[in-house]
N, C-alpha and C positions, 0 to 999 in steps of 0.2 A: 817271883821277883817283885821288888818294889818299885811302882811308875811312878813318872811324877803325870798327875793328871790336866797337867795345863801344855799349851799349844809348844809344839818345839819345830825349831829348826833344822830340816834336813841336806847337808851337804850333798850339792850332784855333783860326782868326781866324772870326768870324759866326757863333758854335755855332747860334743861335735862327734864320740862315737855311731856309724850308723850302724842299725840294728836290724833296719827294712830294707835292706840295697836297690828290691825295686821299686821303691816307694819314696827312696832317698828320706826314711824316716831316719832319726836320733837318738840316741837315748833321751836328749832333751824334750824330743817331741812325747817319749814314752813317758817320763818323769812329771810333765804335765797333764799327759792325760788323764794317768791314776790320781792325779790332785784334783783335777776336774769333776770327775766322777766321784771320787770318796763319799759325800753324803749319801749317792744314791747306794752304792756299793756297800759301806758299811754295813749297814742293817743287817743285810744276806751273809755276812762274813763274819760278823762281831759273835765271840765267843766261842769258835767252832776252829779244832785242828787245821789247820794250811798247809798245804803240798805246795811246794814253790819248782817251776819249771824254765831252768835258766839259761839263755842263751848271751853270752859275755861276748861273742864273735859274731853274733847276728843269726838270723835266723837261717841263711846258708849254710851254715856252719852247724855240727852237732852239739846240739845241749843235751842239759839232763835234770833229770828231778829229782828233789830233795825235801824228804820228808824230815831227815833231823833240823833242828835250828842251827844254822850256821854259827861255828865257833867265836865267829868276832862279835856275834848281836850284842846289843849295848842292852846297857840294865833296864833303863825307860822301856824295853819291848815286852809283852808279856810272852813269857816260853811257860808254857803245860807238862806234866805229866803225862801221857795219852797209857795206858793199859794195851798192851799188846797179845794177840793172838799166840801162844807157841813158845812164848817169852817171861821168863818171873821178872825183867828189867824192862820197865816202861819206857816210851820214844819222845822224848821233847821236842816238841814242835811251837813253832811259832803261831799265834793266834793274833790274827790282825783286828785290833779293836778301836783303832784311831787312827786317821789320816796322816799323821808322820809313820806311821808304821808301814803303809802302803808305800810312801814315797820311798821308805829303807828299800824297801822289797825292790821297787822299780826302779835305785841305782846298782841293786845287783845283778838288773837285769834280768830281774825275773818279768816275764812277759806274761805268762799264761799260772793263774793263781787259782789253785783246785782247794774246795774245801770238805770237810767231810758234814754226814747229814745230821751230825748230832750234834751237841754243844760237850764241850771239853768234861763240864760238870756232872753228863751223865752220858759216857760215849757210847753207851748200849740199847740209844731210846732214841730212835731218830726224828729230827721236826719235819722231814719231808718225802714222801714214798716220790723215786723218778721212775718213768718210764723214758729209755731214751729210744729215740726212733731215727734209726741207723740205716740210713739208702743208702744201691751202690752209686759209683761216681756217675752215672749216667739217665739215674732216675728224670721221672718226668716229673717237673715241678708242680703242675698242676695235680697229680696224682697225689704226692707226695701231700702236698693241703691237705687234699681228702681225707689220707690216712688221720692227718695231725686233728682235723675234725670229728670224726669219727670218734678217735679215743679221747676226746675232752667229751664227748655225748654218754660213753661208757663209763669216762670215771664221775661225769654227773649221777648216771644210775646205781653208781656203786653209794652214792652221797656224799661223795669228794668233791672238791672243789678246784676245778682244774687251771693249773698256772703254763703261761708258753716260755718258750727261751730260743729262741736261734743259738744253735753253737758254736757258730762263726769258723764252724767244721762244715760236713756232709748235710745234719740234718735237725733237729729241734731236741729241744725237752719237752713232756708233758711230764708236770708237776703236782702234785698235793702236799697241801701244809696239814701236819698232823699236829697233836695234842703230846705228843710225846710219853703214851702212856703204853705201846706195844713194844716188842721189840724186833730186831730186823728180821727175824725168820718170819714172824707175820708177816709185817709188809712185805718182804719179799715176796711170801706165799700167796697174797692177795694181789700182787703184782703181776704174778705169773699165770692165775687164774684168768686176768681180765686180759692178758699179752694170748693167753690161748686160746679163747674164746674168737679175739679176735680174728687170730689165722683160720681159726676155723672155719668162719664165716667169710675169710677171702685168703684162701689157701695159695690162688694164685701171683697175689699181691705182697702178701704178709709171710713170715715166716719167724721163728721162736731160736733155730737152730743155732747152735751156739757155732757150731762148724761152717766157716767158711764157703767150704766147697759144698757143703750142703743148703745155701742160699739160692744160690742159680743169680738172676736179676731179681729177690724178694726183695722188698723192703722189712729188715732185721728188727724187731724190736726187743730191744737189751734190759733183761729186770736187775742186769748184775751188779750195779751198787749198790741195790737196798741190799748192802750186807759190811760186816761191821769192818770196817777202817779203808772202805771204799770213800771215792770222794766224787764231785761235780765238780763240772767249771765253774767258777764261780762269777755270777753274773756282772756285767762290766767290764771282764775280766778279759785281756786282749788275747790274739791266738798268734802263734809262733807260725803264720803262713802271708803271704805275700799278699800286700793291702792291707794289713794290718788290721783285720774285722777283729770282730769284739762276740762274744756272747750276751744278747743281748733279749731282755724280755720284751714281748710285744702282745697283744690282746687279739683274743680272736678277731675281733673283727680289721685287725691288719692283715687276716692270712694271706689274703688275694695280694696284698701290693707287693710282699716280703720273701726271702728267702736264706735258707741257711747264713749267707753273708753280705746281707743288704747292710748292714753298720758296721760300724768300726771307729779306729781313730779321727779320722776324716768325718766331721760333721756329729759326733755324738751331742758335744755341748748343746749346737743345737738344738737337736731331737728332744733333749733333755730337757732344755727350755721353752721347745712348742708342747711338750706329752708329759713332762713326769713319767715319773717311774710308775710303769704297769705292774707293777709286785709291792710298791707301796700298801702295808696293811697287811703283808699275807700271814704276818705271823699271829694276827687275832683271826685270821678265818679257816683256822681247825676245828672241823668237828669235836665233841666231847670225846669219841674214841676211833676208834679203828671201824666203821661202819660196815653192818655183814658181819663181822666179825663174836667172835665167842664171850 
């Protein structure tokens, strides 16, 4: 579709609708935030499929997600092609690549904006191997660091370069920016390598098992989206739970002060204003390829 590439104006329809009931948040408060954040957010977003996750009655209330581009999107937005698994008819999705595109997203109420790991142009080459590291609700937070440390020391040894994220869920991302030159059965397979090693070395702690009830109290580490039309939160990106935290990148050396949902709506600008964005730059610090690798 044809944009027009200069700044446009986004209508907020319901501004006084609340969306946080315990937080007495707004859509208007929502609507602002993602304009807030937009420069830091773009980068991580710009060019890569969007899974939109909608809550129009607020987060008490059930939503749902929505990988096609909704029927009304206006022409200025860009919709994709995406190749589908299983499918000779590709999925059009919405690719948010400009700050009024986010602000559309956040009067549809979309709160929580998932994006996939590759760019639209070549959805089979992903720019980021995750490892997500999934505790249960009751983990110990200090433990949980550890874990988050440990595998930013392994994916150093692997010659990755390790990125963090709160998920303004349960637990973190550990991240690497790749070169886009493998494709996701690699990563994935170099993901699960260094996710089993790890258990291996604290079987009591850690666990791989995709089965539930096969955790016990492990802390879960999930290789399941390096794989193709899987997607991440997308950083900045708010979470459809009470307090309205946010997924948010932070540097190791915030691990001690931080946890899954130390940010959010509340005080981002800030943050943003004392730190920048810790993922600032990640897309030039990919290795030349897949390291270890064949």
């Amino acid at each position: 579709m044809n944009r027009d590439p200069g700044e446009r104006d986004v209508e907020l329809s319901n501004p006084d609708k609340v969306l946080y009931p315990a937080d007495g948040r707004t859509k208007r408060d929502v609507f602002e935030y993602f304009g807030s954040v937009s420069s830091e957010m773009l980068p991580h977003v710009r060019g890569k499929p969007a899974t939109l996750r909608r809550f129009p009655d607020g987060v008490h209330e059930e939503g749902f997600f929505q990988k096609a581009a909704p029927d009304s999107v206006p022409d200025w937005i860009r919709v994709a092609a995406v190749p589908q698994v299983g499918s000779a008819e590709p999925l059009h999705q919405v690719v948010a690549d400009d700050a009024a595109t986010l602000l559309y997203l956040a009067n549809l109420a979309c709160l929580e904006l998932h994006v996939g790991l590759a760019r639209v142009e070549q959805p089979d080459r992903p720019l980021l191997a995750v490892l997500d590291v999934d505790p249960p609700a009751d983990v110990d937070l200090p433990l949980l660091r550890d874990v988050v440390r440990d595998l930013c020391r392994r994916f150093r040894g692997a010659g990755l370069t390790p990125y963090l994220q709160t998920t303004g869920g349960k637990g973190f991302h550990v991240v690497a920016p790749l070169a886009g030159e493998h494709g996701f059965d690699e990563v994935r397979d170099r993901m699960r390598t260094m996710s089993q090693q790890a258990q291996d070395d604290q079987p009591r702690t850690l666990t791989t098992s995709q089965r539930k009830q096969h955790r016990g109290d492990r802390i879960y580490l999930d290789v399941g989206r390096n794989a193709y039309g899987q997607t991440m939160i997308a950083p900045y990106s708010l979470r459809a739970r009470d307090g309205a935290p946010a997924a948010t990148p932070v540097t190791e050396e915030e691990l001690d002060e931080v946890g899954p949902r130390s940010f959010g709506l509340a005080g981002m600008a800030e943050r943003l204003a004392r730190r920048g964005d810790p993922w600032s730059g990640i897309e030039q610090a990919h290795p030349a390829g897949l390291p270890g690798g064949a």
